[in-house]
C-alpha positions in Angstrom: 162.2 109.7 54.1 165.7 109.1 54.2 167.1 112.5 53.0 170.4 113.9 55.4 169.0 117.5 56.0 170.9 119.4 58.3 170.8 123.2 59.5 173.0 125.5 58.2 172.8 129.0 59.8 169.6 130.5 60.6 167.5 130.6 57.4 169.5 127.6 55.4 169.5 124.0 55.3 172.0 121.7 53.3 170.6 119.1 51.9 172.8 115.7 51.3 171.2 113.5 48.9 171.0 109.9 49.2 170.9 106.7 46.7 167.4 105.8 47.7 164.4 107.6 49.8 162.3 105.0 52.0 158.7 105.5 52.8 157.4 106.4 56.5 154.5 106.5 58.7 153.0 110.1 59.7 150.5 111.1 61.3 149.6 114.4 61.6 147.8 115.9 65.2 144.8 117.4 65.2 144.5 121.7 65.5 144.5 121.8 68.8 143.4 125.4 68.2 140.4 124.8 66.4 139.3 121.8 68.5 140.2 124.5 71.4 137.3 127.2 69.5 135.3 124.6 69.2 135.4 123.8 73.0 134.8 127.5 73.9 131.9 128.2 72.1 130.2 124.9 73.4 131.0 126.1 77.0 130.1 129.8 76.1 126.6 128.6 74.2 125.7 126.0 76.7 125.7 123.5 74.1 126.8 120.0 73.7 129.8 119.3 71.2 131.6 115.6 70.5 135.1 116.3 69.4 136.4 113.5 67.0 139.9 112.8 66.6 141.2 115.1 69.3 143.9 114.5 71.8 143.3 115.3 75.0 147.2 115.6 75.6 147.0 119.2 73.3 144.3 120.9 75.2 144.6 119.4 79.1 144.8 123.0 79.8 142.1 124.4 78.4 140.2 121.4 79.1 141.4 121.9 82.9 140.3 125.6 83.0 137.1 124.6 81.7 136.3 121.9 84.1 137.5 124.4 87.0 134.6 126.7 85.6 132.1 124.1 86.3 131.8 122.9 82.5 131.5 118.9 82.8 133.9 117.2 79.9 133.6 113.8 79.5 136.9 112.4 77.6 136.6 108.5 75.8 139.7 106.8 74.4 
């Protein structure tokens, strides 16, 4: 990480190179659309799923809806 990378113009980017790159830390979220799949098909199968690795903070609305239908969702930290 480290690199100057700016926008220029709607499909271009100028990249400005530097003497020396520097690591970083990333972490990547989980797909909140396949967690969300897996999350229907429990509530449409009756079935009882643990999500691993999830955050909550991606699928609060379908979570929400869910809990409004009368599915019980129990979240842990």
């Amino acid at each position: 990480m480290g690199a100057k990378i700016k926008r220029a113009g709607l499909a271009a980017y100028c990249y400005i190179g530097v003497k020396k790159l520097h690591g970083a830390d990333y972490k990547i979220i989980s797909d909140r659309i396949e967690a969300g799949t897996f999350l229907l098909t429990a509530a449409a199968t009756r079935s009882n799923i643990i999500l691993r690795n999830g955050s909550y903070h991606h699928l609060f609305a379908l979570i929400d809806k869910l809990e409004e239908a009368g599915f019980k969702i129990r979240r842990e930290k």
